[in-house]
C-alpha positions as a Markdown table, in Angstrom:
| # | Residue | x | y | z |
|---|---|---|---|---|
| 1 | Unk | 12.0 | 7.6 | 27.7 |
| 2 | Unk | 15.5 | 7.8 | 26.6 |
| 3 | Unk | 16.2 | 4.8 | 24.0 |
| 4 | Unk | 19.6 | 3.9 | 22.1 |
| 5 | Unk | 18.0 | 5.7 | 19.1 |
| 6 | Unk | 18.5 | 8.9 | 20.8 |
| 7 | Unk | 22.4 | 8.5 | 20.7 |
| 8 | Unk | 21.9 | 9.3 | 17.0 |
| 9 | Unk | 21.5 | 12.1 | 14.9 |
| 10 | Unk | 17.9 | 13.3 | 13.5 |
| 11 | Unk | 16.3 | 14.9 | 16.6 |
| 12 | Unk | 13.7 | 17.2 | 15.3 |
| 13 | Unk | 12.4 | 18.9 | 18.6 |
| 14 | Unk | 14.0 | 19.3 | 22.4 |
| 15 | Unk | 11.8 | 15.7 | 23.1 |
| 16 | Unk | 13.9 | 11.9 | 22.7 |
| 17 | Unk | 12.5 | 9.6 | 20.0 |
| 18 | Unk | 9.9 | 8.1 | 22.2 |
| 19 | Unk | 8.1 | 11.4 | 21.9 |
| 20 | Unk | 7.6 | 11.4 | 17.7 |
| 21 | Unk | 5.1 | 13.9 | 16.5 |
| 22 | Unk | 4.4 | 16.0 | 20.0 |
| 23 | Unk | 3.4 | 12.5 | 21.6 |
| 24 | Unk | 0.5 | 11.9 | 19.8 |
| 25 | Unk | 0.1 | 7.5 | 19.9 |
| 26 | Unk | -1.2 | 7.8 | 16.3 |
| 27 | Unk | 2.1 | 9.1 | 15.3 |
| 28 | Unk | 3.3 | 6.0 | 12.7 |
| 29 | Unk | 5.7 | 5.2 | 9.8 |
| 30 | Unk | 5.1 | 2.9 | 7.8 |
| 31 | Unk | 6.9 | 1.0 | 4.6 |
| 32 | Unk | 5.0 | -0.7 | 2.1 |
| 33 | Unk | 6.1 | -2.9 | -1.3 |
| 34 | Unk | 4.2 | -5.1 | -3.6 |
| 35 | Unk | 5.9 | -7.3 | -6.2 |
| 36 | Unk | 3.9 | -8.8 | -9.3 |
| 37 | Unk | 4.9 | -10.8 | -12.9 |
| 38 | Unk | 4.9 | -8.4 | -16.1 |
| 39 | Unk | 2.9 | -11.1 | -18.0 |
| 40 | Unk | 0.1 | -10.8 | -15.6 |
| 41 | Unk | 0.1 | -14.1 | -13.7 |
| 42 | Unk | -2.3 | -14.6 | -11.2 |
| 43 | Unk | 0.5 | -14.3 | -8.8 |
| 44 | Unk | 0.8 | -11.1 | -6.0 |
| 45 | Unk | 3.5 | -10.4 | -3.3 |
| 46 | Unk | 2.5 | -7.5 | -0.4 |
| 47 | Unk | 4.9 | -6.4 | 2.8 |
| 48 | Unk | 5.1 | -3.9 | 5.3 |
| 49 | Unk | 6.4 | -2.9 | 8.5 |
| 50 | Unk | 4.6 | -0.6 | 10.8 |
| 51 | Unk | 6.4 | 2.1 | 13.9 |
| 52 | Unk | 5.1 | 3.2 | 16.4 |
| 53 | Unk | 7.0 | 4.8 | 18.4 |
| 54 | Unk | 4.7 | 6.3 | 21.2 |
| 55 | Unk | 3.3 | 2.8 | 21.5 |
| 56 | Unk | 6.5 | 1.2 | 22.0 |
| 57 | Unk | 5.6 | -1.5 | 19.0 |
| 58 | Unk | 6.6 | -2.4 | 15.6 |
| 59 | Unk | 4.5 | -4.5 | 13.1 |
| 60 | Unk | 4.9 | -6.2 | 10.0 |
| 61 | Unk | 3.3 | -8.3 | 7.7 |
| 62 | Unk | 3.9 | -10.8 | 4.2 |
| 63 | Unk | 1.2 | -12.3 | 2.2 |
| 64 | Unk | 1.1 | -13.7 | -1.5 |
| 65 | Unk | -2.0 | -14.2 | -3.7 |
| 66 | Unk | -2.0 | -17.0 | -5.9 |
| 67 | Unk | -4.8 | -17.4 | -8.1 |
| 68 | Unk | -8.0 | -17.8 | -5.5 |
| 69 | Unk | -6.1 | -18.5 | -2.4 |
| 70 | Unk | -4.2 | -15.5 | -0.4 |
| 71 | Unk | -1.6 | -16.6 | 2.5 |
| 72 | Unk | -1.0 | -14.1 | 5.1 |
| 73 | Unk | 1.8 | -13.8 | 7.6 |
| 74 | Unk | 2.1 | -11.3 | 10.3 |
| 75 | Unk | 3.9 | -10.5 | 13.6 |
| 76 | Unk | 4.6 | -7.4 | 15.9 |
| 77 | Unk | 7.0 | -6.6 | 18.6 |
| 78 | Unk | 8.2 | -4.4 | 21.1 |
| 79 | Unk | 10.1 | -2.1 | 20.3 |
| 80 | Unk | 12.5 | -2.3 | 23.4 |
| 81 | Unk | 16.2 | -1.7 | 23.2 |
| 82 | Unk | 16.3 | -1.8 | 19.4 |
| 83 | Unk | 13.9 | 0.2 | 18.3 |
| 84 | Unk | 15.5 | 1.1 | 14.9 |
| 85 | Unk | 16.1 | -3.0 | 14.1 |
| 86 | Unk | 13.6 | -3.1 | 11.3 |
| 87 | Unk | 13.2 | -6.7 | 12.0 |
| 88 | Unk | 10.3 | -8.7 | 13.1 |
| 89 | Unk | 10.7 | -12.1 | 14.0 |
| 90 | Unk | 11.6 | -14.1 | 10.9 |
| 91 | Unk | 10.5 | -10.9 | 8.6 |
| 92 | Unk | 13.3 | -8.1 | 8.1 |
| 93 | Unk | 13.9 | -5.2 | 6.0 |
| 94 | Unk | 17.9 | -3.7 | 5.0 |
| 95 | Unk | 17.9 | -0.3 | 3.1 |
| 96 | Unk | 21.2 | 0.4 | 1.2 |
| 97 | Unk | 21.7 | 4.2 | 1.3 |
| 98 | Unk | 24.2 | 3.9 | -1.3 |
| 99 | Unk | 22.2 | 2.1 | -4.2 |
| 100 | Unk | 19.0 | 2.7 | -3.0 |
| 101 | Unk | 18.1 | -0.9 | -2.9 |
| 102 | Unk | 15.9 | -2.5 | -0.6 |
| 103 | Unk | 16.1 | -5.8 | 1.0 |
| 104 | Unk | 13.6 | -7.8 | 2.4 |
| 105 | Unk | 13.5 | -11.6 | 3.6 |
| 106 | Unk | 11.1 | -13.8 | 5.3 |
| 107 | Unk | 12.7 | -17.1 | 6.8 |
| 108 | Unk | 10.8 | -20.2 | 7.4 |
| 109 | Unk | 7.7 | -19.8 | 9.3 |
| 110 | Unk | 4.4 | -21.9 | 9.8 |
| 111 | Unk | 3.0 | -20.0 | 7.4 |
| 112 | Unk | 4.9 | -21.9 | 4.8 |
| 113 | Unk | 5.8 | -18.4 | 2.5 |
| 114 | Unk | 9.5 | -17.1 | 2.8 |
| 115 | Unk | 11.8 | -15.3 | 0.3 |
| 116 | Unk | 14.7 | -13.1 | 0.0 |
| 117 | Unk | 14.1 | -10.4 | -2.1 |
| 118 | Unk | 15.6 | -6.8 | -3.5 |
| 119 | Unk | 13.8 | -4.0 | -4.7 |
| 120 | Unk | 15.4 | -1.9 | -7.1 |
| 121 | Unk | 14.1 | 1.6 | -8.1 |
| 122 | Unk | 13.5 | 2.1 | -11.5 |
| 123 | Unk | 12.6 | 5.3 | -11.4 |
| 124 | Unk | 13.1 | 8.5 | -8.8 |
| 125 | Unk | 10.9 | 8.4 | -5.5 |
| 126 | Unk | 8.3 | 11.0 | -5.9 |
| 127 | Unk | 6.8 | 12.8 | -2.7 |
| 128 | Unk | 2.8 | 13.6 | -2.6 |
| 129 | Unk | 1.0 | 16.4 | -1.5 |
| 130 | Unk | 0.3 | 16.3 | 2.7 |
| 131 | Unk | -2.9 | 15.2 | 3.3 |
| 132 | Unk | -4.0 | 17.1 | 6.5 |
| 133 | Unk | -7.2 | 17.0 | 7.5 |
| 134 | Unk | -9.1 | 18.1 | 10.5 |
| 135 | Unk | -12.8 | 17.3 | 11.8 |
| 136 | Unk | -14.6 | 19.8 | 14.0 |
| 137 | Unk | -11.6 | 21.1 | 14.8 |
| 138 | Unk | -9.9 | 18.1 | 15.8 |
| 139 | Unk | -6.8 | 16.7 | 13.5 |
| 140 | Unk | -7.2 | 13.6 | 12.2 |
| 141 | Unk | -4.5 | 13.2 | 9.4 |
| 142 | Unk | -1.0 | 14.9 | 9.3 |
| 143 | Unk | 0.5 | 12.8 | 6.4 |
| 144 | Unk | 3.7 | 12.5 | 4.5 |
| 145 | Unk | 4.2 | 9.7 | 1.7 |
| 146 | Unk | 6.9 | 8.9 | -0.9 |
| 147 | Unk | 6.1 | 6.9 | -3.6 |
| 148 | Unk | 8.6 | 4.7 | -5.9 |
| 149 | Unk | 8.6 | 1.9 | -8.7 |
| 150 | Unk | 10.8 | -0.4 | -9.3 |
| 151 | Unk | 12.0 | -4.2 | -10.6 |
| 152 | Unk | 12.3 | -7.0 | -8.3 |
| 153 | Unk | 15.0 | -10.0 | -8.2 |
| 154 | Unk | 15.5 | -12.9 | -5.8 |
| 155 | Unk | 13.6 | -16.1 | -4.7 |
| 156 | Unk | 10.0 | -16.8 | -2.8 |
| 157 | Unk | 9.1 | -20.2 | -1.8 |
| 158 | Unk | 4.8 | -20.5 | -1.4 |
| 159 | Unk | 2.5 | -23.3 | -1.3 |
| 160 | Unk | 5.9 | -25.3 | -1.6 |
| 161 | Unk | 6.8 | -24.3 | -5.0 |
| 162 | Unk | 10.0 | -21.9 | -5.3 |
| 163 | Unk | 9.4 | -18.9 | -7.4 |
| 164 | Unk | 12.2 | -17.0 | -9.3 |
| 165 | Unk | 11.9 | -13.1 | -9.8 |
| 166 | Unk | 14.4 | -10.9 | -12.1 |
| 167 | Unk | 14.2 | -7.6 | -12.6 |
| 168 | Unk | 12.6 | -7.7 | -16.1 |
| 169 | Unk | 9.8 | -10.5 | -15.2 |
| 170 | Unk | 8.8 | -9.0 | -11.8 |
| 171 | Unk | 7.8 | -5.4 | -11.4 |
| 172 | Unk | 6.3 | -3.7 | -8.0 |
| 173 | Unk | 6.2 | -0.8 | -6.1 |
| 174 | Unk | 7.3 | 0.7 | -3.0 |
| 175 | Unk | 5.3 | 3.5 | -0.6 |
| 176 | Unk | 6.6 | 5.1 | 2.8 |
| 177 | Unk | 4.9 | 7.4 | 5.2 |
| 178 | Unk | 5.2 | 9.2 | 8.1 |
| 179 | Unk | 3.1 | 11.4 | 10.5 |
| 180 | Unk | -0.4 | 11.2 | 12.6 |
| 181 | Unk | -2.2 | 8.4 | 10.8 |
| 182 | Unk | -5.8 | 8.4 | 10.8 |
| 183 | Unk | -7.5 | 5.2 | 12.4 |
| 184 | Unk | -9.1 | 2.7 | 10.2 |
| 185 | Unk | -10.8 | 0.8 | 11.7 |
| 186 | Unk | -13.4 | -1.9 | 9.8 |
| 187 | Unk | -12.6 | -5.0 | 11.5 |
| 188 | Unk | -15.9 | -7.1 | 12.4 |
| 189 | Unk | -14.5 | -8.5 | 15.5 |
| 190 | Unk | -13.8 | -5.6 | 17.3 |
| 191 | Unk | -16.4 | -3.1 | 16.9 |
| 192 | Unk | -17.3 | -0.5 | 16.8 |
| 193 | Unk | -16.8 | -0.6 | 12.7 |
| 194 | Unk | -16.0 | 2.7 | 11.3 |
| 195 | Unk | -18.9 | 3.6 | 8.5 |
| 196 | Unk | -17.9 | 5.3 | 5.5 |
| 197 | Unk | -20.4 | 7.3 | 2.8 |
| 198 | Unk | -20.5 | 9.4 | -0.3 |
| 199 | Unk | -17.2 | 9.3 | -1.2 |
| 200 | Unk | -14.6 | 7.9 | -4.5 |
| 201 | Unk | -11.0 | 6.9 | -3.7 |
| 202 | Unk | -7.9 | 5.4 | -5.5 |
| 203 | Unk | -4.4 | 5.2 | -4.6 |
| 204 | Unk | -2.7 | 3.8 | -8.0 |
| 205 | Unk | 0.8 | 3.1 | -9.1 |
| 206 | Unk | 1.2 | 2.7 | -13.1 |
| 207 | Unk | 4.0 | 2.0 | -15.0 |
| 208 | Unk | 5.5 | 1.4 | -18.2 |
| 209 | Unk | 9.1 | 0.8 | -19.3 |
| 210 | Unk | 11.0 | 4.1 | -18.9 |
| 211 | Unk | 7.7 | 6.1 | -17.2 |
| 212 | Unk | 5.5 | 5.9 | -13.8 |
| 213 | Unk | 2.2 | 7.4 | -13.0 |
| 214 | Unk | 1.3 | 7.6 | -9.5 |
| 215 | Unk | -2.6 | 8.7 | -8.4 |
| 216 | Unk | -4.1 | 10.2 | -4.8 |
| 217 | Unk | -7.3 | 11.0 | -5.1 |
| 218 | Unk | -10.5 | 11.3 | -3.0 |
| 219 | Unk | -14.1 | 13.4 | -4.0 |
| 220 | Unk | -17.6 | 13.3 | -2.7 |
| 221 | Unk | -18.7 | 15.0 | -5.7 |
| 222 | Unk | -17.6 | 13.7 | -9.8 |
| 223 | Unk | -14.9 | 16.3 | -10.9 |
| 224 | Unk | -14.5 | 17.5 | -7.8 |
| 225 | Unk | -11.7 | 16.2 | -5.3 |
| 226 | Unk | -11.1 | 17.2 | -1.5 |
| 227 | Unk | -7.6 | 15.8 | -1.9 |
| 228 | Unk | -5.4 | 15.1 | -5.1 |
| 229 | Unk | -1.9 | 14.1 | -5.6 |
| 230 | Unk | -0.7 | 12.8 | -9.0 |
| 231 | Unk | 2.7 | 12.6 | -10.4 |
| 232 | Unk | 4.3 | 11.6 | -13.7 |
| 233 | Unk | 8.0 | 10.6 | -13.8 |
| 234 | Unk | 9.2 | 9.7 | -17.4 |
| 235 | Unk | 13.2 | 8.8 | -18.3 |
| 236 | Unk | 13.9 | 9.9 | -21.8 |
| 237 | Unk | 16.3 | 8.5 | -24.3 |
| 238 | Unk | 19.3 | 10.3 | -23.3 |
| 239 | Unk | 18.9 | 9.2 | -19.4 |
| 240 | Unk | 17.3 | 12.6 | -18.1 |
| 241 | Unk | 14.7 | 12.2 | -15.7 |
| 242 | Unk | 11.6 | 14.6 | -15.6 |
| 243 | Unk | 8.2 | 15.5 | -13.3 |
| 244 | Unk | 5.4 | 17.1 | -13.4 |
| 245 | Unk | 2.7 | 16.9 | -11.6 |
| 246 | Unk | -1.3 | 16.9 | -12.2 |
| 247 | Unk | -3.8 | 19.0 | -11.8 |
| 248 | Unk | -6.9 | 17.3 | -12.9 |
| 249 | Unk | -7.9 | 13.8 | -12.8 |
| 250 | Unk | -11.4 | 12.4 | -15.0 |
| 251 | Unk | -12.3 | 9.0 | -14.1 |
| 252 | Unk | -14.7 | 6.9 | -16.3 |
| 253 | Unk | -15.0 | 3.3 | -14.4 |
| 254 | Unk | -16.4 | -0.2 | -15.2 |
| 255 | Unk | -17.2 | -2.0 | -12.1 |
| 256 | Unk | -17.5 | -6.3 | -13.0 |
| 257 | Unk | -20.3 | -8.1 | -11.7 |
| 258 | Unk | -18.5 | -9.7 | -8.3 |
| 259 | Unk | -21.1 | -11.4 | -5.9 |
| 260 | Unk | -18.8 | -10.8 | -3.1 |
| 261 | Unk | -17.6 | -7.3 | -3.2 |
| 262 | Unk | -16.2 | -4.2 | -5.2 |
| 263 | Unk | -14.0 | -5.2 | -8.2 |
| 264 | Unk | -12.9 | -2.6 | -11.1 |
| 265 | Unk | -13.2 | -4.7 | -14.2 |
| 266 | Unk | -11.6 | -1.5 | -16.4 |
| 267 | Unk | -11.3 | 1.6 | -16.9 |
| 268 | Unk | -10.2 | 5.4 | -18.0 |
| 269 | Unk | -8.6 | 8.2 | -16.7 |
| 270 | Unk | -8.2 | 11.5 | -18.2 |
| 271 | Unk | -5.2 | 13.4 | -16.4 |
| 272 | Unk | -4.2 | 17.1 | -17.3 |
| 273 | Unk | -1.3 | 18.3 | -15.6 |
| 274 | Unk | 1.1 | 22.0 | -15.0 |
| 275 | Unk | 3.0 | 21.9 | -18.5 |
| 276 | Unk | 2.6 | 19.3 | -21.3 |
| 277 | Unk | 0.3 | 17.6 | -22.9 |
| 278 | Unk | -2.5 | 15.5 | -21.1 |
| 279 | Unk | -2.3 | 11.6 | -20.8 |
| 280 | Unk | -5.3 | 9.0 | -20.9 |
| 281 | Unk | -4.4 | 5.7 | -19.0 |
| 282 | Unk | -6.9 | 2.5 | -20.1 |
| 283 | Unk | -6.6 | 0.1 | -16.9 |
| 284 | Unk | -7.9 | -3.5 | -16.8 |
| 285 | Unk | -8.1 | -5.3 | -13.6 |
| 286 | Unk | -6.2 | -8.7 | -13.7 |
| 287 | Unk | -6.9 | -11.6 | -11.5 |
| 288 | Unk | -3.9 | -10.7 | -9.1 |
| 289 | Unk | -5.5 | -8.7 | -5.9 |
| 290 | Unk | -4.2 | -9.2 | -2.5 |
| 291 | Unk | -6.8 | -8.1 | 0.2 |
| 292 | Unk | -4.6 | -5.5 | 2.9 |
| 293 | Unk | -6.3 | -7.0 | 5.6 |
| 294 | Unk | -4.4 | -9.4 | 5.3 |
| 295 | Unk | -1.8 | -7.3 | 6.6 |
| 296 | Unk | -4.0 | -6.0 | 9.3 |
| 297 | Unk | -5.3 | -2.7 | 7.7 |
| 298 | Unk | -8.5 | -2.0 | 9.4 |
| 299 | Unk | -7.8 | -4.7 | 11.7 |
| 300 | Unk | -8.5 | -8.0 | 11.5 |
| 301 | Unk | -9.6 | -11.1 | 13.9 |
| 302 | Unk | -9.0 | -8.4 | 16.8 |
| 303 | Unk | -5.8 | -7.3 | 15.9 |
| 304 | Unk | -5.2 | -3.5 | 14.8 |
| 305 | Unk | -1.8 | -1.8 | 13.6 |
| 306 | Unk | -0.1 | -0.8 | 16.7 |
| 307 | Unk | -1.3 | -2.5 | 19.4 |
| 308 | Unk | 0.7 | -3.8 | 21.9 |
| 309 | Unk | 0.9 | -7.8 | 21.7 |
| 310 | Unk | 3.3 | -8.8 | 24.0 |
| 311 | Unk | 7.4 | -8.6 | 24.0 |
| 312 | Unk | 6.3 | -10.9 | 20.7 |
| 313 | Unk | 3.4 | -12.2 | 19.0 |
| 314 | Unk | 2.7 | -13.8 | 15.0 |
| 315 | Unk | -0.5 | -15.4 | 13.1 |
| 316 | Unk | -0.7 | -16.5 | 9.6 |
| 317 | Unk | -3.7 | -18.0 | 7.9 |
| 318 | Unk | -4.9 | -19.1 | 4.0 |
| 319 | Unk | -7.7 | -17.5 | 2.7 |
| 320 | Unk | -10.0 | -18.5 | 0.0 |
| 321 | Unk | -11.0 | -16.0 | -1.9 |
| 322 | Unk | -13.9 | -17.3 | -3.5 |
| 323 | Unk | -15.7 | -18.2 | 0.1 |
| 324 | Unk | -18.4 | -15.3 | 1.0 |
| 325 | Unk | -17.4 | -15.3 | 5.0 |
| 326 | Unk | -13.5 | -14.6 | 3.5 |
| 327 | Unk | -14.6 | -11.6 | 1.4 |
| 328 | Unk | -17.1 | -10.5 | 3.9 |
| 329 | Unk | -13.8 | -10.1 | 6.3 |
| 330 | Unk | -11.8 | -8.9 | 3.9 |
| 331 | Unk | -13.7 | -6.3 | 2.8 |
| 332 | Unk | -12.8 | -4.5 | -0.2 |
| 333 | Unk | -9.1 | -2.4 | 0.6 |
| 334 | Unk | -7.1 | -4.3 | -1.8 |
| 335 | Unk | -3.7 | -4.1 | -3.9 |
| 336 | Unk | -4.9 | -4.7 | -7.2 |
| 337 | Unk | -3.2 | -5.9 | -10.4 |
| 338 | Unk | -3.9 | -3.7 | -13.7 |
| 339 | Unk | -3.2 | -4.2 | -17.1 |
| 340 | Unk | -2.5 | -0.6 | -18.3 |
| 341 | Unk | -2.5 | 1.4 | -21.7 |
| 342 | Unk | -1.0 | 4.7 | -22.4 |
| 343 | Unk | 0.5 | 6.6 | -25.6 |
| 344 | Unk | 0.6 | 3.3 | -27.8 |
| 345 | Unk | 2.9 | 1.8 | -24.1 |
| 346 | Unk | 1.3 | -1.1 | -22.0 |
| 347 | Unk | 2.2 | -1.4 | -18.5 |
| 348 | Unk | 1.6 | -2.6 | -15.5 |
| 349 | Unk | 0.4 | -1.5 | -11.8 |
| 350 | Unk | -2.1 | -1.7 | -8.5 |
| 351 | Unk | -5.0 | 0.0 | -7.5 |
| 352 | Unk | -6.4 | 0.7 | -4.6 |
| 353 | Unk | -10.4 | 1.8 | -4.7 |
| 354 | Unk | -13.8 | 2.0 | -2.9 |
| 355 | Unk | -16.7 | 4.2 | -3.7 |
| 356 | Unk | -19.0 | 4.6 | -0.6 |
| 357 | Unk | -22.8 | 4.7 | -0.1 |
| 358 | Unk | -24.2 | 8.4 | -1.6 |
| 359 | Unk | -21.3 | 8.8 | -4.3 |
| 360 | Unk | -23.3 | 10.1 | -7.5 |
| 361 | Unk | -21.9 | 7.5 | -9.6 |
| 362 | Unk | -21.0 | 3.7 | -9.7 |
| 363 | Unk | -24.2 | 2.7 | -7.5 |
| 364 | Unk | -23.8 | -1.2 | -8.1 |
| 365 | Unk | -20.9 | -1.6 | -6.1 |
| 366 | Unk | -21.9 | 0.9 | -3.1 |
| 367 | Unk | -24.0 | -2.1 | -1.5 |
| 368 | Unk | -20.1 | -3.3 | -0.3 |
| 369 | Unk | -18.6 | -1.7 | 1.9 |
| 370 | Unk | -15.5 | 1.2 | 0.3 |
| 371 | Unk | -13.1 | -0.3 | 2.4 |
């Protein structure tokens, strides 16, 4: 189907827009950003939009954590017409190609959370390793992502009370991907609910004043990953900007006793890389952690990235996070604040983390689900 978009530049094969990635419906992109105070305030702001292009749709979602209680906002559209308007309903997102900022901004809603916000990047965007991955033959995963970190500044109004970010009191990151996106699919009311076993994960963003650690990894065995991608980007005195990327990752994890589900109460990782020395991070989880479904990750209350909703559809509900039945829905994918320590610098960052039923280590928390 021929669309506006294909009256633009950026065709990659003989087919229009409508036909991303050979056709395939799990073809997606995807941005993603998280915003969080330095002093490590029980405070957490996640967004993202989601498009699909086969499916005709495009998705997005906003949610803050403040202290026990997480409010969630999300909405999805067809893509019609305007299929490169990253806007849905009262949530939009503007990316200046010239500075590299971006801009997002959520008017007034029912769910009573709005802002307008820019992310800056602090650092260079990094790109990780493709994660491809194929079962009996089938592919499952053809995955690009670019991570980024960077300093926030603007306003958010929650709960009724206004919120002021600048760039050196609010610190975040920013992830975006493209390519056949595996389904995830955990949502308890609309089985079938995938099952998960014997298996570690963690996607982490750490960083410190002039330096940004960013962690991919997955392994069914201690020492041992099916899939790593780890970068270092550090800005030195004089302004020059280097990279290097990892080859090892140790992990040494302290899981805190949480009633409801898998929580990281602190930890160690040991990461060797191509040239230079290695680096140990110390992380400590903080109380901010805002739970991705949320943002409909997995799905949630029937409602899956990508499906088709109408010319227009929105929800938003509060959460408490200290109810069983919440965290039974929610599940464990998270955004996680950390308190970080590395080479005498502290720091700040999220992590993302489940360890599934059969993994050799860390058996307390494998009676949640990993995800």
């Amino acid at each position: 189907m021929l669309t506006p978009q294909d009256d633009l530049l950026g065709h990659q094969t003989p087919g229009n827009f409508t036909d991303a990635g050979g056709g395939d419906v799990r073809f997606t992109e995807r941005y993603w950003y998280t915003a969080h105070p330095v002093d490590g305030s029980a405070l957490i702001l996640d967004a993202g939009f989601g498009y699909y292009p086969n499916r005709g749709v495009m998705d997005a979602f906003a949610g803050i954590t403040i202290g026990r209680r997480q409010i969630n906002f999300r909405a999805s559209r067809r893509l019609g017409l305007r299929p490169l308007d990253t806007e849905v309903g009262p949530l939009s997102l503007w990316v200046d190609l010239r500075t590299g900022r971006h801009h997002l901004a959520l008017r007034e809603n029912a769910s009573g959370l709005s802002f307008e916000l820019v992310f800056e990047p602090s650092l260079p965007a990094t790109q990780e390793k493709q994660s491809r991955r194929e079962r009996k033959g089938v592919l499952e995963e053809d995955l690009a992502r670019v991570a980024q970190f960077g300093r926030w500044s603007g306003w958010l109004v929650a709960d009724g009370q206004r919120h002021e970010l600048r760039p050196d009191t609010w610190w975040g990151q920013r992830d975006r991907s493209w390519g056949i996106r595996s389904e995830m699919r955990t949502d308890h009311d609309k089985p079938p609910v995938q099952q998960h076993a014997q298996f570690l994960w963690t996607w982490s963003m750490f960083q410190f004043e002039d330096c940004g650690v960013s962690v991919f990894l997955k392994e069914r065995e201690p020492g041992h990953p099916y899939y790593l991608s780890c970068s270092e980007v550090r800005r030195g005195p004089d302004g020059q900007v280097t990279h290097r990327e990892a080859t090892a990752v140790r992990h040494d994890i302290t899981w805190a006793d949480d009633p409801l589900g898998q929580t990281i109460r602190e930890g160690v990782l040991d990461i060797e890389f191509t040239v230079g020395p290695p680096r140990r991070i110390r992380f400590t989880g903080l109380p901010a952690r805002f739970y991705l479904k949320g943002g409909n990750y997995g799905g949630f209350a029937g409602w899956n990235h990508g499906d088709d909703r109408g010319e227009y559809a929105e929800a938003h509900d509060v959460w408490d996070l200290d109810d069983p039945a919440v965290r039974f829905k929610a599940r464990t994918l998270s955004d996680h604040v950390m308190r970080v320590e590395s080479e005498g610098a502290t720091g700040i960052g999220i992590s993302e983390y489940g360890v599934a039923a059969g993994y050799p280590l860390y058996p307390a928390p494998q009676q949640f689900p990993a995800l």
